[in-house]
C-alpha positions in Angstrom: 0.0 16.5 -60.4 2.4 16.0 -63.2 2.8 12.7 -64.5 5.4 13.3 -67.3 4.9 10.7 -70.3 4.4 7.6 -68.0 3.4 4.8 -69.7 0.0 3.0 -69.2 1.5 0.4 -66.9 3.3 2.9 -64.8 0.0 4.8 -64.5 -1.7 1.7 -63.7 0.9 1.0 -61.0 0.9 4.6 -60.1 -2.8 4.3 -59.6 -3.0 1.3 -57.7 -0.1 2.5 -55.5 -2.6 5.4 -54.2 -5.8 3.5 -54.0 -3.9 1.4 -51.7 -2.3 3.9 -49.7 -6.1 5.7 -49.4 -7.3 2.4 -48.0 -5.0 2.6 -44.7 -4.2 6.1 -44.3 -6.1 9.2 -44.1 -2.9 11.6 -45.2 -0.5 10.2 -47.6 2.0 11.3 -50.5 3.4 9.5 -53.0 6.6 10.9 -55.4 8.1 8.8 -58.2 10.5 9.3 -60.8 11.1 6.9 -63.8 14.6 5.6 -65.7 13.9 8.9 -68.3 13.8 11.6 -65.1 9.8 12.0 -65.5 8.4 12.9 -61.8 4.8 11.9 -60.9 3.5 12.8 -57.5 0.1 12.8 -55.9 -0.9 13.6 -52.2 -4.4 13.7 -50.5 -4.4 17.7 -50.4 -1.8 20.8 -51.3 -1.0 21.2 -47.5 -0.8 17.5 -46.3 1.4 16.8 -49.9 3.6 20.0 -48.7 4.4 19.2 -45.0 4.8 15.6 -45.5 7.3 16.6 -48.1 8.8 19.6 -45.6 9.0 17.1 -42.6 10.7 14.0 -44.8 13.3 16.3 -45.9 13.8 17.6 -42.5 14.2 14.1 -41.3 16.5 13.1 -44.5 18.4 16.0 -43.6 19.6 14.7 -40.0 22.8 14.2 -39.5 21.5 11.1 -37.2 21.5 8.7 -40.4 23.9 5.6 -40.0 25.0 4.3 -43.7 25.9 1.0 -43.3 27.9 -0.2 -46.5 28.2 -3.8 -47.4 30.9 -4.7 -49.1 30.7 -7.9 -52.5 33.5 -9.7 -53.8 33.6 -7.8 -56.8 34.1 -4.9 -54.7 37.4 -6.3 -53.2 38.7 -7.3 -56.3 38.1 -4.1 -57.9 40.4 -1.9 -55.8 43.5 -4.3 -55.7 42.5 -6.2 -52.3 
């Protein structure tokens, strides 16, 4: 799976972020992408990787998601109220 430049530590964390996920689950995917735009992903197989991607996006793509915006001090002051 491409792993695009990613530092030692990242693979380390990248590593350890599987090996963990292995423990408790028999199917799993894992997608990350660092401050430069490098994508690393891993999954248990091709098909288990590809529908747990296909049914996340399915789910992200609801139009059942609820945003609830919180809204700082510096926010107020930023747009004159």
């Amino acid at each position: 799976m491409p792993k695009n430049d990613m530092s030692p530590q990242e693979e380390e964390a990248f590593a350890k972020a599987k090996a963990i996920l292995s423990e408790h689950f028999p199917n799993w995917a894992v997608i990350v992408i660092d401050d430069d735009d490098s994508l690393a992903y891993d999954y248990t197989n091709y098909y288990i990787g590809k529908t747990l991607c296909r049914e996340t996006l399915s789910e992200m793509n609801k139009d059942d998601i609820e945003f609830i915006w919180e809204e700082t001090e510096s926010d107020s002051e930023d747009d004159g109220t």
